[in-house]
N, C-alpha and C positions, 0 to 999 in steps of 0.2 A: 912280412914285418907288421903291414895292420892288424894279420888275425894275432900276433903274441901280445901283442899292446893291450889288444881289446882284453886278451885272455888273462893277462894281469892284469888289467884294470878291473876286472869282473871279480882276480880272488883278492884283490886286495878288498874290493868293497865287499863280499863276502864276512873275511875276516873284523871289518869294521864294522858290518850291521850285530857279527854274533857278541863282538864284543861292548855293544850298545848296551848304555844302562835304561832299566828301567826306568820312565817319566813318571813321576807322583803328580796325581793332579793336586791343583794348587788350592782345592777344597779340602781333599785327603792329607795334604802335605801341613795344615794349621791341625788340623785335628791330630797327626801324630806329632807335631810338635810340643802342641799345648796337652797331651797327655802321654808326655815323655815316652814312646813309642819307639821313636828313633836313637836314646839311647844305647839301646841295646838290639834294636833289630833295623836290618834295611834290605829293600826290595830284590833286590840280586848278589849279595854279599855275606857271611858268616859274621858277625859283631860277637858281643858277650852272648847273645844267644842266636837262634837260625835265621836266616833270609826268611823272609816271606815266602819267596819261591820255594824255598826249602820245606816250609812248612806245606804250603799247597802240593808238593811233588809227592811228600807222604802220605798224603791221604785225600780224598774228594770231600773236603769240610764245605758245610751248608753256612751259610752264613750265621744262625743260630747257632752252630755248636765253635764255631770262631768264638760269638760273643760269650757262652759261659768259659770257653777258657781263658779269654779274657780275665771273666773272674774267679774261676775255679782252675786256675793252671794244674795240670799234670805231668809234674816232672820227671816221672816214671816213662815218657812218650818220649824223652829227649836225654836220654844216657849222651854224657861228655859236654854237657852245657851244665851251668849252673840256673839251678830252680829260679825258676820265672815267683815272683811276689805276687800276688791276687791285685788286681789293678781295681779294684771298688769305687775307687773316685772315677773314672771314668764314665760318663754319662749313657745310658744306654742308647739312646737315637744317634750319640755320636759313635758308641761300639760299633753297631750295626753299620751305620754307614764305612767303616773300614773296612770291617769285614766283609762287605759286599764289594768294595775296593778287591781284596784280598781274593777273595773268588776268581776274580777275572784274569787273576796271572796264572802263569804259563809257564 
């Protein structure tokens, strides 16, 4: 009787850690606030355009080539989302620090 217990207890928390959302740190989480980031994209989720993870899963972007698509979107890379707008206003030491954000997911 202990070992089933444990044994569900094991896949339930299982299924709870995989279905865990990604944590924004709360430095990363103003920066895509205040340059609307999050309307259309979020860490583990499909919005108007891909997850973050999604975008990381596709390719091994360096944190430099994050930040020109930042400003140089190509929406040729993302058939079935609508084109991403050139994000210009965006400061670049703030680009950068997402995008290094951005690297680190998984």
């Amino acid at each position: 009787m202990k070992k089933t217990i444990l044994s569900l207890a094991f896949v339930f928390a299982t299924i709870a850690a995989a279905k865990a959302q990604t944590k924004i740190p709360p430095n990363i989480q103003k920066l895509l606030q205040k340059n609307t980031c999050l309307a259309c994209h979020n860490p583990d989720n499909k919005l108007v355009g891909p997850a973050y993870k999604e975008v990381m899963a596709k390719k091994k972007y360096k944190p430099e080539q994050i930040v020109e698509l930042i400003y140089k979107p190509k929406p040729s890379n993302w058939a079935g989302y609508p084109p991403m707008a050139p994000m210009s206003q965006v400061p670049k030491d703030e680009a950068m620090q997402i995008a290094k954000w951005m690297v680190t997911l998984k």
